[in-house]
LUMDORO-879463 format. One record per residue: residue in three letters; z, x, y of N, C-alpha, C, O in turn. Coordinates in steps of 0.05 Angstrom, whole numbers, plus 5000, padded with zeros to 4 digits. Layout:
% LUMDORO-879463
ALAZXYZXYZXYZXY ...
***
This chain:
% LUMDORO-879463
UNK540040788676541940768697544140568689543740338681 UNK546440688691548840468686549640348708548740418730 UNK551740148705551739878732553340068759552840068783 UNK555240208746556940408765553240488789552440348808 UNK552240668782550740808789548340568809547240618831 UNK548140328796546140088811547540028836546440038858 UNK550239948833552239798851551740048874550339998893 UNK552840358871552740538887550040438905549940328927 UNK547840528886545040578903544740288919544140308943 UNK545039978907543539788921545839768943544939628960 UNK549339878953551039858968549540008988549239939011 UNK548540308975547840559000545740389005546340379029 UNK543440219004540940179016541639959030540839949053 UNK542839789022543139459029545339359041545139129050 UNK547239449042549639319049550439229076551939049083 UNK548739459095548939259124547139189134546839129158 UNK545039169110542739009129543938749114544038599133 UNK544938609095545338409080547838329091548638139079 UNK549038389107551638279116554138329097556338269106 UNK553838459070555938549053557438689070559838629067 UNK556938869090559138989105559238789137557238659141 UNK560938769155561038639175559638939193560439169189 UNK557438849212556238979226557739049250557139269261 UNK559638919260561938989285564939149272565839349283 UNK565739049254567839249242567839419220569739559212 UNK564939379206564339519194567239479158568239639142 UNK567339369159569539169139567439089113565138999116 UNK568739119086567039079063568138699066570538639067 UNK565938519067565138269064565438229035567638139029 UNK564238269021564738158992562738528975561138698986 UNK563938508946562438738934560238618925559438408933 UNK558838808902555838708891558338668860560738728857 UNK556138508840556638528815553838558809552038458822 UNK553538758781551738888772552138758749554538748742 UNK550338628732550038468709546138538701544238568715 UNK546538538669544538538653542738428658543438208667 UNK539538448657538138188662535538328652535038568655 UNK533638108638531538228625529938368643529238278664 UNK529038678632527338828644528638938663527139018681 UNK531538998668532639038689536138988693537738888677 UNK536239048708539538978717539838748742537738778753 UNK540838568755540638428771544738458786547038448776 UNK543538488813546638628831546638478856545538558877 UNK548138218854548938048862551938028891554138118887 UNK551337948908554037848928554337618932553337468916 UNK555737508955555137368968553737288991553637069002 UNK552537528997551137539013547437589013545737509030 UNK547237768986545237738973544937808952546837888939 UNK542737808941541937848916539937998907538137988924 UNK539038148885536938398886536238398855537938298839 UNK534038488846533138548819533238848822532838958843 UNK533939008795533939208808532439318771533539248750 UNK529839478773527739538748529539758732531639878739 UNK528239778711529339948700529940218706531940328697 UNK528340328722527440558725528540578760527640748775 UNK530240408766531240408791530540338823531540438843 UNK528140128819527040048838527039748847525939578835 UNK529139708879530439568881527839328891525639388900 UNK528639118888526038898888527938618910530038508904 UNK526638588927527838428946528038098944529137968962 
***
């Protein structure tokens, strides 16, 4: 899985339970950044943060 493809999936699962999107206007809060990390990719905001496995299984 490349970072394009992580950012997509952990935005579609996570983004308004994490506050990345504003829950009343529905307005993007800050994006994810998707960066390298052993055993995995790790896809970061400001609002939260996620490990995400190789094989695409997002870890809380």
């Amino acid at each position: 899985m490349n970072n394009k493809t992580i950012h997509d999936k952990v935005f579609k699962e996570r983004a308004k339970i994490d506050g990345t999107i504003d829950k009343q206007t529905d307005e993007l809060m800050c994006d994810y950044n998707v960066m390298r990390f052993p055993f995995g990719r790790y896809a970061a905001s400001c609002e939260g943060d996620y490990f995400v496995t190789f094989w695409g299984k997002i870890l809380y």
